[in-house]
C-alpha positions in Angstrom: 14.9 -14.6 -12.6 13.5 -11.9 -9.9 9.8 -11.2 -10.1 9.1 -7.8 -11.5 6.2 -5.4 -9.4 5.3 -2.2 -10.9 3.1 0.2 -8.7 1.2 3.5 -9.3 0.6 6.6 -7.1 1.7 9.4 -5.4 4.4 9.9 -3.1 4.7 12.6 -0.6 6.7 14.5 1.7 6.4 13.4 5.3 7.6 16.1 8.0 7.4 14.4 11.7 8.3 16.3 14.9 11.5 14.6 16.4 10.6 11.6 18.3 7.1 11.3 19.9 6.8 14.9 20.4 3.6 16.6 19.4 3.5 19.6 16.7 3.2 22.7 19.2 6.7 21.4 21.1 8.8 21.3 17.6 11.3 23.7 16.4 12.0 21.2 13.2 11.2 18.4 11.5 12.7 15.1 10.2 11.6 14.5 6.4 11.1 11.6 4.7 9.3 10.5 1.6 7.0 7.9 1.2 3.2 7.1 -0.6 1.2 3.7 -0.5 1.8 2.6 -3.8 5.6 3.4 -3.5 6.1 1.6 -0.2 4.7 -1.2 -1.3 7.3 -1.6 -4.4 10.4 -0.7 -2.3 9.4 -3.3 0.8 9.2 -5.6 -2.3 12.5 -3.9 -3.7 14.3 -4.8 -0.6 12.8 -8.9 -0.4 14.6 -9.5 -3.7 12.4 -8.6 -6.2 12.5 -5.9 -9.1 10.4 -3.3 -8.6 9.2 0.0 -10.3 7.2 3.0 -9.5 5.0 4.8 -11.8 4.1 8.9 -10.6 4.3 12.6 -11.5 6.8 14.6 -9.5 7.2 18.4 -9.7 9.9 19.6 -12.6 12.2 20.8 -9.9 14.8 20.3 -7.1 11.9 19.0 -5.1 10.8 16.4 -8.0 14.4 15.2 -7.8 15.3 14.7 -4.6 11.9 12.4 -4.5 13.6 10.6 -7.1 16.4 9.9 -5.7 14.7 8.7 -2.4 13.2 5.8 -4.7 16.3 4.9 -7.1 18.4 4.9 -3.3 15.7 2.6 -2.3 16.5 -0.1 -5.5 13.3 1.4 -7.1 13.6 2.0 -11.2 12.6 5.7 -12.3 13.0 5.6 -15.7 9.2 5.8 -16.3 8.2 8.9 -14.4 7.0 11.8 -15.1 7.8 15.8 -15.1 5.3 18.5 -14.4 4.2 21.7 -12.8 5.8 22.5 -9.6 4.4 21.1 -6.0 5.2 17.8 -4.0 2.4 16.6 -2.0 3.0 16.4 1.5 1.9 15.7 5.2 2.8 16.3 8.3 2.7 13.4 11.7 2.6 13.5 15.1 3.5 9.9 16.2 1.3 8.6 18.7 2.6 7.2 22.3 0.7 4.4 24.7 -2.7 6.1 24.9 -2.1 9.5 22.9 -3.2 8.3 18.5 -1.4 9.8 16.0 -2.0 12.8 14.2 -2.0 13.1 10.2 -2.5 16.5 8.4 -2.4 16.2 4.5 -1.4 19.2 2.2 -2.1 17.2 -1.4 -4.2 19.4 -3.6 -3.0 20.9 -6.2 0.1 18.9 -6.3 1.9 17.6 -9.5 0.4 14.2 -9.1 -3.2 15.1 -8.9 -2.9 17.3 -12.1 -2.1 13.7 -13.8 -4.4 13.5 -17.1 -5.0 10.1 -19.3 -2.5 9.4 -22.1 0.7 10.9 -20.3 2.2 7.9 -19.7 2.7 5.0 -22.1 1.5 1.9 -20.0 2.9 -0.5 -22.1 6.4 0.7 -22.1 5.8 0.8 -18.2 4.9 -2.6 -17.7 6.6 -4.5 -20.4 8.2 -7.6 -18.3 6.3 -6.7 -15.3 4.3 -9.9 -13.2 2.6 -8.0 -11.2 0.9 -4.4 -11.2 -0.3 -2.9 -7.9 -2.6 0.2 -7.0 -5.0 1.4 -4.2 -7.9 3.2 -3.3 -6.0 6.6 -2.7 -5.0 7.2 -6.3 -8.4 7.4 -7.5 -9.8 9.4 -4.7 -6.6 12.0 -5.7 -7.9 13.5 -9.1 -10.2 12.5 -12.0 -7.1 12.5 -13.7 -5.2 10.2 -11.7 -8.4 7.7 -11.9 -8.3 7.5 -15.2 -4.2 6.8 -15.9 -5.3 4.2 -13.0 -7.8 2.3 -14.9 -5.8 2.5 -17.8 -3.1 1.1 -16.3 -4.9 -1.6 -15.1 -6.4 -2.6 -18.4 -3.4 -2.3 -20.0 -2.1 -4.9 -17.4 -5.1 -6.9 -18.0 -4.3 -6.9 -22.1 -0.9 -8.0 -21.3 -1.4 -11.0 -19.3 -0.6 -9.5 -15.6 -1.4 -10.1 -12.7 -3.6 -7.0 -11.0 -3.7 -6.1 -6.9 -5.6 -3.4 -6.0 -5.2 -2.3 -2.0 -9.2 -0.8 -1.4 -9.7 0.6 1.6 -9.8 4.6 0.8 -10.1 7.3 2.9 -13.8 8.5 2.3 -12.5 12.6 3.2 -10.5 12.3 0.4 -12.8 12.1 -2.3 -13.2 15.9 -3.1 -13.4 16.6 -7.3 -17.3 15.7 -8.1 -17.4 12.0 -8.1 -17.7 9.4 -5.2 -16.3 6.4 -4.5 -19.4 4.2 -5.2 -18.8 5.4 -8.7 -15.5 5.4 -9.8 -14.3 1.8 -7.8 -16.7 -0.6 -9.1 -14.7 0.0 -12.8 -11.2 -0.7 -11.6 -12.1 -3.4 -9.1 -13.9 -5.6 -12.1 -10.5 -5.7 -13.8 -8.2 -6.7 -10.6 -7.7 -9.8 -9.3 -6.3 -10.0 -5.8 -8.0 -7.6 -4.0 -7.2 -6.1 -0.4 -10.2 -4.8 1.6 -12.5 -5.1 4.7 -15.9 -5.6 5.3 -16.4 -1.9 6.3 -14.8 -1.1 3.1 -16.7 -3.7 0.7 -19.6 -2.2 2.4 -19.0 1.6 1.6 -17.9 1.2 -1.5 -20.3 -1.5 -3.1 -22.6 -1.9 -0.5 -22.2 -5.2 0.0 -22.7 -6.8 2.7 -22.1 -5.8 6.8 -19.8 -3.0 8.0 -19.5 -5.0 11.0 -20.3 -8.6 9.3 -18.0 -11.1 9.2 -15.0 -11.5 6.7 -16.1 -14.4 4.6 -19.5 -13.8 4.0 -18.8 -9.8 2.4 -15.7 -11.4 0.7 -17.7 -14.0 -1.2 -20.4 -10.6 -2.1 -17.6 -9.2 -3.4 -16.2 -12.1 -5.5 -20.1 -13.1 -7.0 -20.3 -9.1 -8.1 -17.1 -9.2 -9.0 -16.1 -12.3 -10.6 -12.8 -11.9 -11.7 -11.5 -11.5 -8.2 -9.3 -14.7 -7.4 -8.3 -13.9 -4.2 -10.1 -11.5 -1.5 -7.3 -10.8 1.5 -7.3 -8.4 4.4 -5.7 -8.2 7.7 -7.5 -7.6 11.5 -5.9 -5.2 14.1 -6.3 -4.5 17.7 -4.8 -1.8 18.9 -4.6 -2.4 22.5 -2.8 0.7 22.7 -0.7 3.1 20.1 2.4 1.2 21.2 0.9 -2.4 21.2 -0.6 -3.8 18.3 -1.7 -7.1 17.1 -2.2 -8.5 13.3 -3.7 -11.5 12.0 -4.3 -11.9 8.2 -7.2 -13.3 6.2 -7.6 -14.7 3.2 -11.2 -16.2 0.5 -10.0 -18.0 -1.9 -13.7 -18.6 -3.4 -13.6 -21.8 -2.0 -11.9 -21.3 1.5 -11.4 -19.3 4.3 -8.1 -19.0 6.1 -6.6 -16.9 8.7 -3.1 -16.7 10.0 -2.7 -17.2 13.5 -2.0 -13.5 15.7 1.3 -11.6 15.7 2.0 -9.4 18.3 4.2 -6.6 18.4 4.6 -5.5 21.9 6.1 -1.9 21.0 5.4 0.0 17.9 8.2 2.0 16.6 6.2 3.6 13.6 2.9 2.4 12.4 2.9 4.5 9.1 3.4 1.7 6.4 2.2 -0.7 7.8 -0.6 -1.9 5.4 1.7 -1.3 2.5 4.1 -3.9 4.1 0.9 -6.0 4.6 0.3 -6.0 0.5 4.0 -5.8 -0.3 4.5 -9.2 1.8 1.2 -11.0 0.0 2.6 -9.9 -3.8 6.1 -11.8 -2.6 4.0 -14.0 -0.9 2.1 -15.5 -3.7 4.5 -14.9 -6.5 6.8 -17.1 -4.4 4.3 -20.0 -2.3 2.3 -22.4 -3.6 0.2 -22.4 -0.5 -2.1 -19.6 0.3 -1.4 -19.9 4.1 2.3 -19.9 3.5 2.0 -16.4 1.5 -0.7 -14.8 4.2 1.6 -15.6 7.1 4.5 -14.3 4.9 2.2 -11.3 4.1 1.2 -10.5 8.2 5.1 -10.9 9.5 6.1 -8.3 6.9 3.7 -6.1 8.3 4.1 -7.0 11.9 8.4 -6.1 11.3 7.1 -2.9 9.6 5.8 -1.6 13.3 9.6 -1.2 14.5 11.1 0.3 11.4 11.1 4.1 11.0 9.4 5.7 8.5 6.9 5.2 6.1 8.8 1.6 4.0 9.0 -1.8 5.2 12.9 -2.1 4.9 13.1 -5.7 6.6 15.0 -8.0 4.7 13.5 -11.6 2.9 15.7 -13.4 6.4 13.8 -11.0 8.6 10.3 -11.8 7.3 11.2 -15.7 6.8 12.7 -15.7 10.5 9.8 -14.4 11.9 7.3 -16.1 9.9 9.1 -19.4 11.3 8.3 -18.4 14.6 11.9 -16.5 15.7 10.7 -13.6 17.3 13.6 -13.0 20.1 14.8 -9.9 18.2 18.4 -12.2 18.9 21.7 -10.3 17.4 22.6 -11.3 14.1 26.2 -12.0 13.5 
């Protein structure tokens, strides 16, 4: 029987000039929808497994379009919620060779955000669930939406499953009275595969080096944390905006690991990428004995994400198995 993955968060709006052209040059823009937490379930959605996302959406047309961008994308709805009247959004300008990309967020206020404790029944939403998912955004969103995220993940704790939390969180985001440093430490004792950095496990625990070296702030963050099982996170170098390279990592509390480096030589659409990254470790360890096996499974999921538009990781389980076996000659597929 297919693993089930059930993720929390919001999901947006994303408006992107046509191509790589930059926002004064547009006269439209292409929409699609997308959010972290989402991704991650539909990338998983499309490797075979079940998957279901957890959000507030707008009680309008807006709301349902949103939903039907997930159930088209072999996501279940039936949980979400209905309220008030705004769909987050953003705007990006895709970055070219030397030019970054650009990201503008227009959030606040949004139906999401308004999210309060005791509007959603957790364990109705999880029952016959393996895995839950979250990350670092949703609580940096709201009060509200902190607290349905820690009570979704001691819910998930009650009932025996398994708890990944994606960290790294945008530090700008944090706007409603509380920081980071306060509100994480709660929901990261109760997870137990944890996604980070050591810039991250620095800002947010103050632990260990910014700029130290993977193991040593992974093993802080497992002895302060001690439920952690597994800390994972993945190294970029962006030679350019359109030639990338990955490598994932991986403490197990007892060893270090590290995939060996995938490069993708010309990046079609970055946005996602990370969510692929977590979506490919959830398969990976639901489905590998070995922790190697599910990190390099993890790192060519993401590294397939670069050349798919949009923000979800639509490559199928023979795309990330071919590549992770060492295809990578992009040969057509009869």
């Amino acid at each position: 029987m297919a693993k089930k993955l059930v993720t929390f968060g919001e999901v947006m709006m994303r408006l992107s000039p046509p191509g790589y052209m930059k926002f004064s040059q547009a006269n439209s823009f292409e929409l699609v929808y997308g959010g972290g937490e989402a991704n991650v379930a539909i990338s998983c959605a499309y490797l075979g497994m079940k998957a279901a996302h957890m959000t507030r959406f707008p009680d309008n047309a807006i709301g349902r379009a949103a939903t039907q961008f997930l159930r088209k994308n072999w996501l279940s709805s039936d949980q979400i919620i209905y309220g008030d009247n705004k769909l987050g959004m953003y705007f990006l300008e895709k970055g070219a060779v030397h030019r970054p990309s650009v990201v503008v967020y227009e959030r606040e206020g949004s139906a999401f955000s308004l999210i309060q404790p005791g509007m959603v029944d957790w364990e109705d939403v999880l029952k016959d669930a393996d895995w839950f998912h979250w990350t670092g955004i949703t609580p940096a969103i709201s009060e509200g939406a902190a607290q349905c995220c820690l009570e979704a993940i001691k819910t998930a704790n009650k009932m025996g499953i398994m708890v990944s939390g994606d960290i790294n969180s945008r530090k700008n985001m944090w706007k409603y009275g509380k920081t980071m440093q306060e509100v994480m430490p709660e929901l990261v004792q109760h997870t137990d595969i944890v996604i980070t950095s050591p810039r991250g496990i620095n800002e947010m625990f103050g632990l260990g080096d910014a700029g130290g070296k993977f193991k040593d702030s992974a093993k802080a963050l497992m002895d302060e944390f001690p439920r952690i099982k597994r800390v994972v996170g993945k190294k970029r170098k962006s030679i350019s905006a359109s030639e990338q390279e990955i490598q994932g990592r991986i403490w197990t509390g007892k060893e270090y690991i590290k995939t060996e480096i995938f490069e993708i030589s010309h990046v079609i659409d970055r946005v996602g990428t990370g969510d692929a990254f977590a979506a490919g470790l959830i398969y990976g360890l639901l489905h590998y004995e070995d922790d190697l096996d599910a990190l390099n499974f993890a790192s060519a999921a993401c590294a397939l994400k670069h050349t798919i538009l949009g923000d979800v990781n639509m490559a199928s389980l023979d795309n990330v198995t071919s590549l992770m076996g060492g295809d990578t000659s992009g040969a057509l597929k009869r």
